[in-house]
Backbone as CSV, one residue per row, in Angstrom:
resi,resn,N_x,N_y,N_z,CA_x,CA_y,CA_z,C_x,C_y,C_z
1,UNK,32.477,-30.119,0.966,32.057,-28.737,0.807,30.608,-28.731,0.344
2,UNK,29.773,-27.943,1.161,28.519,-27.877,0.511,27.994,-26.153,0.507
3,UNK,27.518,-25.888,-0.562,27.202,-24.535,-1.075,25.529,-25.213,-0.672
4,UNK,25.287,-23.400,-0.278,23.465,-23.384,0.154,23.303,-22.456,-1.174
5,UNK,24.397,-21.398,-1.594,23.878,-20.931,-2.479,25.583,-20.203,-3.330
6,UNK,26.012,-19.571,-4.409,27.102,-19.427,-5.073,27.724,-18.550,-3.859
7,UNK,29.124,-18.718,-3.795,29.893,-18.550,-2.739,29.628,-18.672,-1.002
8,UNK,28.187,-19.123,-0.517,28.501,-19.353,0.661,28.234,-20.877,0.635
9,UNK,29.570,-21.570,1.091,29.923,-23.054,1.242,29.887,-23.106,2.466
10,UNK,30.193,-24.171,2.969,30.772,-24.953,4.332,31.264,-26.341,3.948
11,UNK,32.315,-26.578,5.110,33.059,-27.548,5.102,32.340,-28.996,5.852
12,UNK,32.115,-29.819,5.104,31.543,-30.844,5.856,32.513,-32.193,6.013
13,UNK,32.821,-32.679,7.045,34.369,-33.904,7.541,33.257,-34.669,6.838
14,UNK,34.304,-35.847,6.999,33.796,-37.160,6.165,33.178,-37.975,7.424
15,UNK,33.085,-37.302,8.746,32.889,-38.166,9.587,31.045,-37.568,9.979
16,UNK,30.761,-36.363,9.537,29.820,-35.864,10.125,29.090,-35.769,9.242
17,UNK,27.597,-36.497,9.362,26.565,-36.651,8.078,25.648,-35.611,7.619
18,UNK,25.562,-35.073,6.832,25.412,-33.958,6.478,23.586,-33.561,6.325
19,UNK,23.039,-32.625,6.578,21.576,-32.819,6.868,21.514,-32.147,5.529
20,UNK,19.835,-32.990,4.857,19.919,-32.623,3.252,19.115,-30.976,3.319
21,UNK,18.475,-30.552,4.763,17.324,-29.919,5.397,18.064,-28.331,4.806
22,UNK,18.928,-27.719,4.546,19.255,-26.694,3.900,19.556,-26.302,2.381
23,UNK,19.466,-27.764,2.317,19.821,-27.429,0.651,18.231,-28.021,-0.394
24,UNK,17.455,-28.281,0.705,15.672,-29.198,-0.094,15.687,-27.533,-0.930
25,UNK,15.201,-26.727,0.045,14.560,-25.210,-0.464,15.228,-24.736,-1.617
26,UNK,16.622,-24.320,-2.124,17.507,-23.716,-3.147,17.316,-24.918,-3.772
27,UNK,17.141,-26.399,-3.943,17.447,-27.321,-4.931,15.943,-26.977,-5.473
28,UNK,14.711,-27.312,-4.666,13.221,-26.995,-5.094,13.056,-25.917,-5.916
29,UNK,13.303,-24.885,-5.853,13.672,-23.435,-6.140,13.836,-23.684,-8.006
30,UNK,15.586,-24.401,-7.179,15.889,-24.762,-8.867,14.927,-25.162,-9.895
31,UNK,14.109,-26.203,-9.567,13.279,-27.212,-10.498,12.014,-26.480,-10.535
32,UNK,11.492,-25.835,-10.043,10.581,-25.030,-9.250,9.417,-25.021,-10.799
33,UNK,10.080,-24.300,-11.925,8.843,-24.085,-13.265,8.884,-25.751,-14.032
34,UNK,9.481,-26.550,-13.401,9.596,-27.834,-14.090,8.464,-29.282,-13.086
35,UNK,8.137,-28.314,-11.756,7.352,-29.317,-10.919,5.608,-29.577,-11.413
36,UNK,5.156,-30.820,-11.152,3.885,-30.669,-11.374,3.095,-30.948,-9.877
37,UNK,3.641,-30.071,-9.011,4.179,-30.388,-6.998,4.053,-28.967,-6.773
38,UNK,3.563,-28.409,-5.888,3.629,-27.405,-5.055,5.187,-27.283,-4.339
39,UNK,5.911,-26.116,-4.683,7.507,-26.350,-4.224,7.205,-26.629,-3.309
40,UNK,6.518,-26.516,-1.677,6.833,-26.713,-0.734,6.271,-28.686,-0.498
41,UNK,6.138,-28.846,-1.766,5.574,-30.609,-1.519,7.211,-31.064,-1.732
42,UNK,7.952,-30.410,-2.983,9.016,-30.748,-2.875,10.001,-30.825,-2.100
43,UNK,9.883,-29.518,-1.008,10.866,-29.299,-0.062,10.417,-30.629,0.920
44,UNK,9.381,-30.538,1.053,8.745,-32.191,2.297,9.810,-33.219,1.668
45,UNK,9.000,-33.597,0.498,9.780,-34.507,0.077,11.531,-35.065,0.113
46,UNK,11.958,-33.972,-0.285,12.996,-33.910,-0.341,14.275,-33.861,1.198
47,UNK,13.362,-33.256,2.400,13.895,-33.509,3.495,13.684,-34.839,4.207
48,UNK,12.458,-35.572,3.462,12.353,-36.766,3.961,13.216,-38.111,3.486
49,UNK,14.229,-37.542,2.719,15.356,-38.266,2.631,15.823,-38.803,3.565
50,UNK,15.654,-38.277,4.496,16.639,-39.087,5.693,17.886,-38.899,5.758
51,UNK,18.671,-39.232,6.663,20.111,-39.736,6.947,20.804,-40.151,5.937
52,UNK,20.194,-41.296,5.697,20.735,-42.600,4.796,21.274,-42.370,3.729
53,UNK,22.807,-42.124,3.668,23.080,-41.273,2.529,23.446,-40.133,2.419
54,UNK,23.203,-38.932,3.490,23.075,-37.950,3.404,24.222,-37.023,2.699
55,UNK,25.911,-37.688,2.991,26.375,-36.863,2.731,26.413,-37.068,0.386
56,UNK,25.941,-37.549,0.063,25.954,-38.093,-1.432,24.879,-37.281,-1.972
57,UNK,23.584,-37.434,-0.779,22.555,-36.765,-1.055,22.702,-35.198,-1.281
58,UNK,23.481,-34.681,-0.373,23.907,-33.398,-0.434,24.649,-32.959,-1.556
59,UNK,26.065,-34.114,-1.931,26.270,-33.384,-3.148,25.512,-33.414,-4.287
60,UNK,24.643,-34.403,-4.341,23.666,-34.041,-6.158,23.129,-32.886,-5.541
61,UNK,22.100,-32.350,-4.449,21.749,-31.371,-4.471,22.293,-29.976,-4.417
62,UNK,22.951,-30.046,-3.839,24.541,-28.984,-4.249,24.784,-28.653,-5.517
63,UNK,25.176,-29.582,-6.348,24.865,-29.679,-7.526,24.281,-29.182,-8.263
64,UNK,23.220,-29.671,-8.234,21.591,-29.192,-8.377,21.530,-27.724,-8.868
65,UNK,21.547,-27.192,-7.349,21.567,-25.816,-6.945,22.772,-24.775,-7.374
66,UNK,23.663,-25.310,-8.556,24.716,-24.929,-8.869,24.753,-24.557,-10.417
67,UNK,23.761,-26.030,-10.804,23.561,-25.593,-12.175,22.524,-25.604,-12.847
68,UNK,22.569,-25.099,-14.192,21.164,-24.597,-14.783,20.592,-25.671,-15.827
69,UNK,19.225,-25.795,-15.160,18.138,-27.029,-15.166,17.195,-26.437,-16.372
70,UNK,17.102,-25.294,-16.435,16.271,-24.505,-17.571,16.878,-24.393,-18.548
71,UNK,16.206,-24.511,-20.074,14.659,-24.473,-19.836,14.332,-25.906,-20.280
72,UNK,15.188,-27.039,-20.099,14.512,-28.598,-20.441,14.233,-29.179,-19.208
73,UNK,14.673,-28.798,-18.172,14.509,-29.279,-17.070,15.268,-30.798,-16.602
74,UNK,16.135,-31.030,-17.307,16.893,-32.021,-17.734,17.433,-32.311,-16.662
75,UNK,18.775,-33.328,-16.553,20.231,-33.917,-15.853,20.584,-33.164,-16.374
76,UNK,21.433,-31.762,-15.581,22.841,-31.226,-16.251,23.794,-32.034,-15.894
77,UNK,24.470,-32.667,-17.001,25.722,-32.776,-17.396,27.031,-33.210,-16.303
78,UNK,27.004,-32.339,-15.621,27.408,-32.457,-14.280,27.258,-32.398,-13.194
79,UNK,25.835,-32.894,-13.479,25.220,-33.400,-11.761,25.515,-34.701,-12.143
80,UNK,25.648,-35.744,-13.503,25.038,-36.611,-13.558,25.914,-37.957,-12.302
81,UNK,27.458,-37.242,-12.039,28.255,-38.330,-11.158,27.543,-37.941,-9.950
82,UNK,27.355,-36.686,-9.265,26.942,-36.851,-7.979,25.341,-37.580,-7.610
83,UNK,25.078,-37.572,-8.880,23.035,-38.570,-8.674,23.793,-39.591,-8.488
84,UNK,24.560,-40.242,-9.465,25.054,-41.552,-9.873,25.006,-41.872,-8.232
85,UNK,26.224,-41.331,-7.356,26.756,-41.611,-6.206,25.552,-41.963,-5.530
86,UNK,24.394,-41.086,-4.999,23.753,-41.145,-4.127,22.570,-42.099,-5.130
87,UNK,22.491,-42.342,-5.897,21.281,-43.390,-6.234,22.105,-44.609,-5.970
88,UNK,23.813,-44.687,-6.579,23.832,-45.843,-5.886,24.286,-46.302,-4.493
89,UNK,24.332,-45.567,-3.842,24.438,-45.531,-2.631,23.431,-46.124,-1.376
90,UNK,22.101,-45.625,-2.483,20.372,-45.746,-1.970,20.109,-47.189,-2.663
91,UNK,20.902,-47.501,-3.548,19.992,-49.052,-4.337,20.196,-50.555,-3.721
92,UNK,19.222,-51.105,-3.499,19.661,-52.406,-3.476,19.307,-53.423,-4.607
93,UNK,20.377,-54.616,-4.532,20.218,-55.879,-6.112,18.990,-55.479,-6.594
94,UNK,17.610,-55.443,-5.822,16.323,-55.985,-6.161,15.697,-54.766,-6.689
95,UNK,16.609,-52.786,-6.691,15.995,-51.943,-7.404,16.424,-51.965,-9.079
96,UNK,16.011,-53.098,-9.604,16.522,-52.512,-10.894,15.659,-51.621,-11.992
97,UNK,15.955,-51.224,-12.845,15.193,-50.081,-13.637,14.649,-51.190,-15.128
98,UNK,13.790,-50.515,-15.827,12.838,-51.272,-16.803,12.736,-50.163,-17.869
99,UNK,12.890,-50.791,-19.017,12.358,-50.017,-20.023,11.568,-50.758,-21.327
100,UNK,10.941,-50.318,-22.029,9.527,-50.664,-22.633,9.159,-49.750,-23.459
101,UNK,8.994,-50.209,-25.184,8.430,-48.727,-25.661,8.654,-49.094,-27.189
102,UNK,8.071,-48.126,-27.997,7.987,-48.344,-29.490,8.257,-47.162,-30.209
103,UNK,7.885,-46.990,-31.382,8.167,-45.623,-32.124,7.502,-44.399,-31.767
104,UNK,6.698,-44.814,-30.975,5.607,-43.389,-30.268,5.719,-42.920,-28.926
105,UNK,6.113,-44.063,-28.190,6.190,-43.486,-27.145,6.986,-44.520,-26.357
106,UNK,7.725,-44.315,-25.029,8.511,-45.610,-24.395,8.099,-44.814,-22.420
107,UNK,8.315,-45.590,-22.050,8.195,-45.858,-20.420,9.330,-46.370,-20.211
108,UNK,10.284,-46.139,-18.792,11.441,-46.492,-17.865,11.086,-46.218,-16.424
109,UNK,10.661,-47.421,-15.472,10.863,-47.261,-14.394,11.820,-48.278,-13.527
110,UNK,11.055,-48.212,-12.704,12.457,-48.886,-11.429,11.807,-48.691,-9.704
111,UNK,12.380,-48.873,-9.012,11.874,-48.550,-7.889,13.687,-48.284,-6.931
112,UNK,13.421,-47.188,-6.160,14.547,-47.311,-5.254,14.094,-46.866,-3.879
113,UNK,14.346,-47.607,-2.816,14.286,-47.927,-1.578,12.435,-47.733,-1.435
114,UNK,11.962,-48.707,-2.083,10.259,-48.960,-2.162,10.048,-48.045,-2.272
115,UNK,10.201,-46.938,-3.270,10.039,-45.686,-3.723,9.381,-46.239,-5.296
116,UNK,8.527,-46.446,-6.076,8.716,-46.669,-7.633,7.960,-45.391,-8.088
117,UNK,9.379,-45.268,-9.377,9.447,-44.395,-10.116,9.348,-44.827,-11.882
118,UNK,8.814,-43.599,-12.423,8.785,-43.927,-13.783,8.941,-42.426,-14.409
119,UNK,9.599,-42.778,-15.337,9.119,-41.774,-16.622,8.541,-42.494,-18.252
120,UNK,7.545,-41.303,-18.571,6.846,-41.545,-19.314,7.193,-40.449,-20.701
121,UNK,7.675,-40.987,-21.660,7.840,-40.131,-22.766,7.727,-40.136,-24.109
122,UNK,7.139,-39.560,-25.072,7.122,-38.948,-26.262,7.895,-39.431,-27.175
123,UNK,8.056,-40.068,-28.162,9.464,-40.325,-28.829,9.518,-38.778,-29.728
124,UNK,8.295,-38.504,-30.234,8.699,-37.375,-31.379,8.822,-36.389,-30.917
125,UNK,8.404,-35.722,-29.590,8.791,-34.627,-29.179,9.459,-34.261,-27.863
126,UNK,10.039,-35.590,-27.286,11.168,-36.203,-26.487,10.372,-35.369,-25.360
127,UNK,9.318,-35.235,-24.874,8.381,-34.685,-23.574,8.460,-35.642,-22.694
128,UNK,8.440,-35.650,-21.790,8.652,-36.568,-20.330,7.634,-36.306,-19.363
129,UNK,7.388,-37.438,-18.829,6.061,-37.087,-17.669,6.774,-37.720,-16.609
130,UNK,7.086,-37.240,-15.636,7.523,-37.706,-14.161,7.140,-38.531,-13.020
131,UNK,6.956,-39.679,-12.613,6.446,-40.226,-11.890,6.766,-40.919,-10.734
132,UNK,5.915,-40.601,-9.383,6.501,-41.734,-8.172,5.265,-42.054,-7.849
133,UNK,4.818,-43.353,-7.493,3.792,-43.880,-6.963,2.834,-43.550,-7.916
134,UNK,2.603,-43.894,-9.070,1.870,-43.384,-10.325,1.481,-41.872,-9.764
135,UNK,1.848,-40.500,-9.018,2.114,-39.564,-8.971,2.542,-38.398,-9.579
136,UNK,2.386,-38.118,-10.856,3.449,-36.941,-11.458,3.590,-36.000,-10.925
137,UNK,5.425,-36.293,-10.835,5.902,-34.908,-9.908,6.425,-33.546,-10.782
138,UNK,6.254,-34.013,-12.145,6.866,-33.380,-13.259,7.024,-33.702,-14.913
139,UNK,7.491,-32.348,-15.590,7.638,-33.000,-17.147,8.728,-32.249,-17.093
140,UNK,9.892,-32.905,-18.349,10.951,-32.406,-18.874,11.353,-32.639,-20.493
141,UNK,12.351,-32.624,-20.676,12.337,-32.355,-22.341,13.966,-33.146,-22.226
142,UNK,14.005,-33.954,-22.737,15.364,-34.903,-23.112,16.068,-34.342,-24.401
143,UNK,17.562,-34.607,-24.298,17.973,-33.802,-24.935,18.634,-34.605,-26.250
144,UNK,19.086,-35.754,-24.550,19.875,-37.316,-25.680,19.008,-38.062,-25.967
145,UNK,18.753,-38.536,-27.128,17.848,-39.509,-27.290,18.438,-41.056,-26.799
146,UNK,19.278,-41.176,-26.481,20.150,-42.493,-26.129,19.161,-42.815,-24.220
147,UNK,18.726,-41.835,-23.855,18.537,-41.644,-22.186,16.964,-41.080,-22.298
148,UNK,16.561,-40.663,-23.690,15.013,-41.027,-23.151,13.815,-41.925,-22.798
149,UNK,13.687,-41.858,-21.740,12.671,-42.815,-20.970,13.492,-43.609,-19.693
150,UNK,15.060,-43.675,-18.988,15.905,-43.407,-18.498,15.309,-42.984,-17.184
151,UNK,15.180,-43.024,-16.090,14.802,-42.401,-15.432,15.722,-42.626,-13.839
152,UNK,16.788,-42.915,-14.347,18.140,-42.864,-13.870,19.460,-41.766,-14.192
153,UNK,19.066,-42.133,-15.320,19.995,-40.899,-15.979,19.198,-40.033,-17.375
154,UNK,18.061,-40.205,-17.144,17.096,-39.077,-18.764,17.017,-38.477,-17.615
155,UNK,16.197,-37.192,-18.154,15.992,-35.843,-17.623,14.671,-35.762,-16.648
156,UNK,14.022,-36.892,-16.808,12.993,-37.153,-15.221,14.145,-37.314,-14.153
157,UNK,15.302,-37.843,-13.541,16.139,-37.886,-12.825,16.440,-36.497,-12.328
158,UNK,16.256,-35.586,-12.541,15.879,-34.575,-12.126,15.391,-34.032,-11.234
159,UNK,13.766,-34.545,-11.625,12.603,-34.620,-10.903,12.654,-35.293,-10.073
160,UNK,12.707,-36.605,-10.205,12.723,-37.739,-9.682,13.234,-37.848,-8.148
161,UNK,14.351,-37.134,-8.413,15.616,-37.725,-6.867,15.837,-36.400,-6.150
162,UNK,14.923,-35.223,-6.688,14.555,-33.797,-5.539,13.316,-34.163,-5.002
163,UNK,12.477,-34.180,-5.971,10.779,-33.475,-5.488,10.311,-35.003,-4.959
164,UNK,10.512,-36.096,-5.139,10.349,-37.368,-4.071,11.174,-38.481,-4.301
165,UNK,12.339,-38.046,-3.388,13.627,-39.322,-3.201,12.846,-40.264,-2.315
């Protein structure tokens, strides 16, 4: 089942791969006061997902587009299984994630499918800077301190796996 927006769904078989190309715009939308991206860089981005994946891809963005990202701009809660799915779906052995950091500030990146990503954050005021290709696509505000600098599951993941998967 994939929602474009609250009550209009469609049924998608498990056999037919689902195009991410209707749901980039309402997911962009979502993140939209949290981008440091022109929404329509996000919508590019985000349709240039490809195939690969698509129907996993669809549900985080479904997701996405379901629940409310404001005002930390965070991982809600219950997107966090449908990212899970489609990041690992997208990873191979050799994407693993990194983290690095002290009482002031810490860094977490990683790279997935020669994509590298980072977030950059704050310890005292848990602020996040978003990054692909040393790029910032965004800032957010972490909520758990256990997942800041995370950029798998902290609140750059967000950013991260809409505005350039």
């Amino acid at each position: 089942m994939v929602c474009l927006a609250v009550g209009a769904c469609t049924d998608v078989t498990e056999t037919e791969e689902a195009d991410p190309d209707p749901l980039c715009e309402p997911a962009c939308a979502a993140i939209a006061d949290c981008l440091a991206v022109p929404v329509s860089e996000c919508v590019s981005s985000c349709k240039a997902a490809g195939p690969s994946c698509a129907t996993e891809y669809n549900g985080w963005l479904d997701c996405l587009v379901q629940a409310d990202v404001l005002p930390t701009c965070g991982l809600p809660s219950e997107c966090a299984g449908p990212l899970a799915a489609w990041v690992d779906c997208r990873s191979r052995p050799e994407d693993a994630v990194s983290h690095a950091g002290d009482t002031t500030s810490c860094e977490g990146g990683g790279e997935l499918a020669d994509r590298p990503y980072q977030a950059a954050c704050d310890v005292a005021t848990a602020e996040c800077t978003c990054s692909v290709a040393d790029q910032p696509v965004g800032t957010c505000t972490e909520s758990n301190p256990a997942e800041l600098c995370d950029p798998k599951e902290g609140c750059c993941a967000t950013l991260l796996f809409v505005a350039a998967p």
